[in-house]
C-alpha positions in Angstrom: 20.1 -27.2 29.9 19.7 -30.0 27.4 22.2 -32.4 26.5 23.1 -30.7 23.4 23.0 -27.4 25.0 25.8 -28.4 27.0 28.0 -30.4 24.3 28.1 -26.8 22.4 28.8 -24.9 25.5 31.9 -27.5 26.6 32.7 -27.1 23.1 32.9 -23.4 22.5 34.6 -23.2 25.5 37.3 -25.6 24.0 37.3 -23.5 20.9 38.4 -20.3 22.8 41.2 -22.2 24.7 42.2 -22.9 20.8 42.0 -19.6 19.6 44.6 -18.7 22.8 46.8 -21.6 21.5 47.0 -20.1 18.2 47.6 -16.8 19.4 50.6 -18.0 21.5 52.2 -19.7 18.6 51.4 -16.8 16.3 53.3 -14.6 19.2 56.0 -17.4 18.7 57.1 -17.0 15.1 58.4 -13.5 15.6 60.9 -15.1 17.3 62.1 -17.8 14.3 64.8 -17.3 11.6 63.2 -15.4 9.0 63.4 -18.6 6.2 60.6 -20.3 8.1 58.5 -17.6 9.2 56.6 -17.7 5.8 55.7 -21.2 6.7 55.2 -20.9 10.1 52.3 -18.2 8.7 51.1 -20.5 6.4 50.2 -23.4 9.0 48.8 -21.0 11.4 46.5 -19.4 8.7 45.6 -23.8 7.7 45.0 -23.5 11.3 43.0 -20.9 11.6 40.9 -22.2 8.8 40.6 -25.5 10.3 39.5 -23.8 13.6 36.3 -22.1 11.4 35.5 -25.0 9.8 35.1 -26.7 13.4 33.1 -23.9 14.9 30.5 -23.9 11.4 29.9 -27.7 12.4 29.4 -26.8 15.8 26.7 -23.6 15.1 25.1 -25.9 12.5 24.9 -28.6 16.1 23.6 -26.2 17.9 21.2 -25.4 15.1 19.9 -29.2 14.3 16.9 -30.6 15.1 16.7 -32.7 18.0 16.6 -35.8 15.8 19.3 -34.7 13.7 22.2 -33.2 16.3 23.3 -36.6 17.3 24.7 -37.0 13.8 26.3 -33.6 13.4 28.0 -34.2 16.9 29.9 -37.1 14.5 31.1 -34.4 12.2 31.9 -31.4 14.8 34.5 -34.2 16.5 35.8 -35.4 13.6 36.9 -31.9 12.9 38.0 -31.4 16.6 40.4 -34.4 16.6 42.1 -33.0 12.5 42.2 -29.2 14.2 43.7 -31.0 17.4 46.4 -32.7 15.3 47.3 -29.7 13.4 47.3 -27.8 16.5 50.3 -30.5 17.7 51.9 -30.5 14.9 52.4 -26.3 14.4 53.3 -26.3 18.1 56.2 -29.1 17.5 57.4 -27.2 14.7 57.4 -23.9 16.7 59.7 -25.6 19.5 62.8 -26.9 17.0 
């Protein structure tokens, strides 16, 4: 398995951990005062969103040239560390 090959795998694999993240905070805003659910729904669909725009970068990795994955890999992190902060932040607004 190339180099690549396995950057994608470890990163899919990452990306499912995220999906059950955002299922367990989705699970948690049944269980917030109704005034803040709407927003609650809001940032987990930004999350959502976020978490698509991360896995595009990462099929269009896996689907690069040899000469060209190196610079994607840039992008698919970039977008890994803003979904990772977004990720933070809904889950400190799901604990108040």
């Amino acid at each position: 398995m190339s180099t690549r090959d396995e950057y994608v795998q470890k990163m899919h694999e990452l990306l499912h951990k995220l999906d059950a993240e955002i299922d367990t905070l989705a699970a948690r805003t049944g269980q917030v005062e109704a005034d803040v659910r709407d927003e609650y729904h809001k940032q987990l669909a930004q999350l959502r969103t976020r978490r698509d725009e991360a896995r595009a970068k990462l099929d269009a990795l896996r689907d690069a040239g040899d000469g060209a994955w190196q610079d994607l890999k840039a992008g698919v992190e970039l977008a890994w560390e803003a979904l990772g902060e977004a990720v933070n932040s809904a889950r400190s607004r799901l604990k108040k």
